[in-house]
N, C-alpha and C positions, 0 to 999 in steps of 0.2 A: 199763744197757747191758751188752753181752758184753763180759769181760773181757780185755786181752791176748792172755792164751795160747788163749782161743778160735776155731778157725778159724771164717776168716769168707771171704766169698767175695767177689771182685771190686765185685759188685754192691753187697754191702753195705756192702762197705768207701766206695763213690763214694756212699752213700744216706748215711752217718754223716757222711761230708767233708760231705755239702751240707749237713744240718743247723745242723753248725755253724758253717756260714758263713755260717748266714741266723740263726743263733741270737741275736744281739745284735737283730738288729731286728724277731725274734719276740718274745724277753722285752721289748722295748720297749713293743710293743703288748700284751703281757699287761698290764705295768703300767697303759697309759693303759687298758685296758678295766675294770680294779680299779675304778681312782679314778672312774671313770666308770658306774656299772653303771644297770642302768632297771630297773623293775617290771616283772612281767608284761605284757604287751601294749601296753608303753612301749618297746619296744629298737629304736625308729628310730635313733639315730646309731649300735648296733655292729650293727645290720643292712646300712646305709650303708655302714661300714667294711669289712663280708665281702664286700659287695658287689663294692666295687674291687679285694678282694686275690683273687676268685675270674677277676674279668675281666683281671688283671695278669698271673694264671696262664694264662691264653686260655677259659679255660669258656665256654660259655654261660650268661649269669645271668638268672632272673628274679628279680624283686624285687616286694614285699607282696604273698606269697603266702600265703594262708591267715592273714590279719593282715600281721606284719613279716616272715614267714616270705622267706628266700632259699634259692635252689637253683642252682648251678650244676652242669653240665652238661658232660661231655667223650665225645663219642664218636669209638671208636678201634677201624671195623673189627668185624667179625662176632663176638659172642662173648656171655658172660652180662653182666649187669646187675649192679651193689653199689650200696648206697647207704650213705654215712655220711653218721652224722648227729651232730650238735652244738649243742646249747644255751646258749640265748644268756642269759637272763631272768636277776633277782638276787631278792633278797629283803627284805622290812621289816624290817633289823635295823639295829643303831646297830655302825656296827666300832669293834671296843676291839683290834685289834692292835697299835697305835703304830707300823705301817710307813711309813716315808716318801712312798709313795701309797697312804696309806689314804684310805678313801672320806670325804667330807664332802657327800655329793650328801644331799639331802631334795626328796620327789617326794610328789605328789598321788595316795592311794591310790583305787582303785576307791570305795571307799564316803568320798570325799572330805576324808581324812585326809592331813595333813602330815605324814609316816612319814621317819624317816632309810633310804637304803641303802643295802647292803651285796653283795657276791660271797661269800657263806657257804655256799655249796655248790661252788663250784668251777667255774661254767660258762663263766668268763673262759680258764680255762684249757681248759677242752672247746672253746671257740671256736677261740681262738688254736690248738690244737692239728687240728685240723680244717682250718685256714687252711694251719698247713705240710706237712701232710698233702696236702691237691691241688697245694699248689707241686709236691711231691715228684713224685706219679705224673703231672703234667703233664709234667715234664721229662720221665719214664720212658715215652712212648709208645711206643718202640722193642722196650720190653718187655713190652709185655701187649697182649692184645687185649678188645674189651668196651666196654661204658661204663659210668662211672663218673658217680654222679649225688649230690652233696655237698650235704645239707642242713643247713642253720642256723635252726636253728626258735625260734620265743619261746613263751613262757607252756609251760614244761615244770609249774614248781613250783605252778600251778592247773591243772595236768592236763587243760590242753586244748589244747596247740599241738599236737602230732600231729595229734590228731581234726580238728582246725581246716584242717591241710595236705593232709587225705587227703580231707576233705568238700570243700574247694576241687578237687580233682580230679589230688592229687598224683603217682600213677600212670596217668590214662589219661594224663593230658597229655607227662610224660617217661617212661613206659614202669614196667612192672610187676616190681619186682628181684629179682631171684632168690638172691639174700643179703642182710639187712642187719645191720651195727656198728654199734656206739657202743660210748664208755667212759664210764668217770667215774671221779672222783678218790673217792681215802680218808685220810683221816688213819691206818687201825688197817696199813698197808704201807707200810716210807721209798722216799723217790724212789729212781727204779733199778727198779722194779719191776714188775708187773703179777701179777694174779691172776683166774681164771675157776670156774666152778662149771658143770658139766650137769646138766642140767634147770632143774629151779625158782632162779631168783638173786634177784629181789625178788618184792614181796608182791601179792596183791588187797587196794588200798587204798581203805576204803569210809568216808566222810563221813556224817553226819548231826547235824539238829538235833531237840534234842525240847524243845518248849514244854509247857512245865507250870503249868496256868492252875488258881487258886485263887480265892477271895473272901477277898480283903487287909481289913483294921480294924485295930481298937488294939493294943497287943502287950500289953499289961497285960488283955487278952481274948480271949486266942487260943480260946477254948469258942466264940464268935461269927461263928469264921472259918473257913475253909479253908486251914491253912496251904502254899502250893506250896511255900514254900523248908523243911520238913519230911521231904516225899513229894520230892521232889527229891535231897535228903540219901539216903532210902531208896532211892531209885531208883540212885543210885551206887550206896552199899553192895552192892545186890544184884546190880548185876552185875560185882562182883570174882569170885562164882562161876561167873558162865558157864563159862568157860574151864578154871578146876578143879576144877567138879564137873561139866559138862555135856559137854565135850571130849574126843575121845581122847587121853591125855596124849602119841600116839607123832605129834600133827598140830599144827605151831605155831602158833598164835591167841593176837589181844592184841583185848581191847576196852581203850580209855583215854577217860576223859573229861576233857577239855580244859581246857575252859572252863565256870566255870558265874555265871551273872549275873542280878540279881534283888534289888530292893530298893535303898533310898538309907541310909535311915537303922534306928538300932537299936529306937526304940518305935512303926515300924510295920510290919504284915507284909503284903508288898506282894499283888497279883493275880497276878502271873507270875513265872516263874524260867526260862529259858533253859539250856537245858545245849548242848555241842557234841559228840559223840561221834567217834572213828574207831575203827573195826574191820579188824582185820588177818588175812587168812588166805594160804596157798598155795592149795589145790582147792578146785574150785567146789562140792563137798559143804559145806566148813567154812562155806563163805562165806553157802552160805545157811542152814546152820544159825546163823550167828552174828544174822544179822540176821532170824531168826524168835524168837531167846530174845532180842535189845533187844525188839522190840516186844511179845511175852509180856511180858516183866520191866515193861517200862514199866505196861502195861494192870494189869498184876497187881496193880500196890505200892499203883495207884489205889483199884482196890478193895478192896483188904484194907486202905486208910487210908481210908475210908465216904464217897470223891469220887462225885458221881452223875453220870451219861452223860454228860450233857449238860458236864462239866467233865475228862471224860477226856484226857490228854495225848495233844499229837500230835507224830507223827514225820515228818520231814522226811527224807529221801533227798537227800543232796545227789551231787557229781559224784564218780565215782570210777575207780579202772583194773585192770584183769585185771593178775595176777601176769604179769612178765617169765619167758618159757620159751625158757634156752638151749637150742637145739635140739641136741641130743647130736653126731650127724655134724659140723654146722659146727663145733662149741666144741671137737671134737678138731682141727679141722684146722686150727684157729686157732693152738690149743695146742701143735701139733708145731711151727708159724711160730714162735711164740714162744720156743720152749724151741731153736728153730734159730738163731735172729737175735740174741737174748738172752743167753741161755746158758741151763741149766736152771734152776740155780740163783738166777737173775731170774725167776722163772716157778712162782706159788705157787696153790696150791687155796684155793677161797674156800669159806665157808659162807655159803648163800644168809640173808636178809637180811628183816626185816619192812618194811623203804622199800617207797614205792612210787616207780613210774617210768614214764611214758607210755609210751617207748620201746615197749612192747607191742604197742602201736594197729599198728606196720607191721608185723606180722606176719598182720595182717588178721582179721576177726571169727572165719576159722576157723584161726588159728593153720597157714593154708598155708604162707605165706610164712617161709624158719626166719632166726632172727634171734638174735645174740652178742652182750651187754655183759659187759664185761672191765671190770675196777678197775683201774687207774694209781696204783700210791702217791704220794704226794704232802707227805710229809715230811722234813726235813731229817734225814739218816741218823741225823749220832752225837745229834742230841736225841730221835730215834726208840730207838737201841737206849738210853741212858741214862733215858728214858721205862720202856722195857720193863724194864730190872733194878732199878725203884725200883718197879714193879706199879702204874703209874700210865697214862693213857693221853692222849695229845695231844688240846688241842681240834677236836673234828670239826665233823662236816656241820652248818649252823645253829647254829654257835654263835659269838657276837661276836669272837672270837679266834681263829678259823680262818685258819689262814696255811699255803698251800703254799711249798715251795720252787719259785722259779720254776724257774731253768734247767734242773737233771736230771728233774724233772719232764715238762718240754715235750720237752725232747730225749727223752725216753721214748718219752713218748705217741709225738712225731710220726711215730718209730723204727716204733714199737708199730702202729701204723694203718696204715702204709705198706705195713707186712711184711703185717697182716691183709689190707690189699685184693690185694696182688701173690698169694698164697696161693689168691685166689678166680677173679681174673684170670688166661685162659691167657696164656703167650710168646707174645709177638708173631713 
């Protein structure tokens, strides 16, 4: 938040007062969303919950839209369209923070797995933040004119709750917006903060699996065999080059391979080896040169390790999402909100980022629609800057020990979205 000696204006000063008057029983609900978090395309109960805090605020809500998907609704009078949006989904992880609501949920995974979960990305707090965010401009109808159209989407982290809300028919049915926000938390900013990037802010994030089929026998005879988990080995190795010898070094690209699985035991060498791959670029030049040298590399290693046709590895394309493009105009005018509401010096440049992030999808297949995600720091100040002078860095996004701070956090965000929609919206 802006400090003291920053002028601040009437308004803002009555937007800070309500914050924190609702602040004990926003962090409330942070906490119970923590200890509560669901799988992807499991967040019926903090679907439930936005639900009634969007209809308390007076919205219009629908509910299981595009899956869990919620949207509330407010219109206020002739003017353009926002939409913010906030995700709700958690992740298969076991939390190791030791917080007093830390998760202890275990949930039934898609592929029918008893996975523990966790809020290791942060979208308890993009909820919750979202939440006081239409409190806010609900009160505020005196001052803006428009409608405001507040989404709460699930299954962000398998990158299909967007696509999922806009195939269900998310803009013809409440109107087509003519800006759309979102944030998201970081570990690498302390709370107090926010940070944006123009143009590119996260990646094209592209999935795939490649099965790599062999003729498995004895391991004391691999001459009798075909061994996959070999050509599998090779087929990593060779594609750590792509990137450094095939890339322009001035275009950022990451191939990584995941996962790789194949075999029980050590004296036999099985039929198949599975690998998992993802490919990370900015432009869609990179993008598809990356996924033309995987499948090169793959076919290649085949042959050059004497597999015949009929044994050639396949590749799999699994779901993936177009890089996030701040649209330069909005992410200034965002930026000037912020660096007004804020102060400047709350208000940092970001370097865009190889994540991927659906958010994308509503800017629509031709990148019409211009669209701003903004970072929210989201760490406890003096363990952030005593982090930073020992050259070490806090646990982040998906990792078991990801802990924001709640309060100045929230109180950020909600600060932080309030000011971006009033920015968009004219006075009423």
């Amino acid at each position: 938040m802006a400090s003291d000696s920053t002028p601040a204006s009437a308004l803002q000063r009555l937007i800070r007062d309500r914050i924190e008057a609702d602040l004990p029983a926003l962090e409330t609900l942070y906490r119970d969303l923590h200890a509560h978090p669901e799988l992807s395309g499991q967040e019926q109960r903090t679907a439930s919950i936005v639900a009634e805090s969007f209809r308390a605020a007076g919205l219009d809500v629908t509910e299981h839209f595009g899956g869990h998907g919620v949207v509330g609704v407010l219109r206020n009078g002739e003017g353009p369209t926002v939409l913010l949006r906030g995700d709700m989904d958690a992740l298969p992880l076991p939390e190791e923070t030791g917080l007093p609501y830390a998760s202890q949920v275990v949930a039934t995974s898609r592929q029918g797995e008893r996975v523990p979960v966790m809020h290791a990305c942060g979208h308890d707090v993009h909820t919750t933040v979202l939440q006081g965010a239409a409190q806010q401009l609900a009160r505020l109808r005196d001052r803006w004119q428009g409608t405001l159209v507040c989404v709460a989407q699930p299954a962000e982290e398998i990158l299909e709750g967007a696509l999922g809300m806009l195939e269900a028919g998310l803009y013809e049915r409440f109107g087509r917006p003519d800006t759309a926000i979102a944030l998201h938390v970081t570990n690498l900013q302390p709370a107090g903060t926010v940070a944006l990037s123009e143009g590119f802010g996260m990646a094209n994030a592209d999935y795939a699996d490649v099965r790599v089929r062999g003729i498995g026998g004895h391991g004391s005879a691999p001459h009798q065999t075909r061994d996959p988990i070999v050509l599998a080995s090779r087929i990593v190795l060779a594609l750590q080059t792509v990137v450094s010898r095939e890339v322009d070094p001035q275009e950022p690209a990451v191939i990584s391979v995941g996962s790789i699985r194949g075999g029980n035991t050590g004296n036999v060498i099985p039929n198949e080896v599975n690998l998992q791959v993802t490919l990370r670029s900015f432009s869609e030049a990179v993008r598809g040169q990356l996924w033309a040298a995987l499948e090169r590399t793959v076919r290649g290693e085949a042959v050059a390790a004497g597999f015949p046709d009929y044994l050639m590895p396949e590749v799999t394309r699994l779901n993936g999402v177009r890089s996030v493009y701040n649209e330069p105009a909005l992410t200034q005018t965002v930026a000037r909100q912020f660096r007004a509401w804020l102060g400047a010096e709350h208000v940092q440049p970001w370097q865009p980022v190889l994540a991927g992030e659906d958010f994308t999808a509503y800017a629509g297949p031709d990148r019409s629609i211009p669209i701003c995600l903004f970072w929210l720091g989201a760490m406890q100040p003096e363990r952030f800057e005593q982090a930073t002078r020992e050259g070490r860095l806090l646990p982040g996004l998906h990792h078991t020990q990801f802990a924001p701070d709640p309060a100045p956090t929230l109180r950020t965000g909600i600060f932080a979205l309030t000011a971006a929609a009033l920015a968009l919206l004219p006075a009423g």
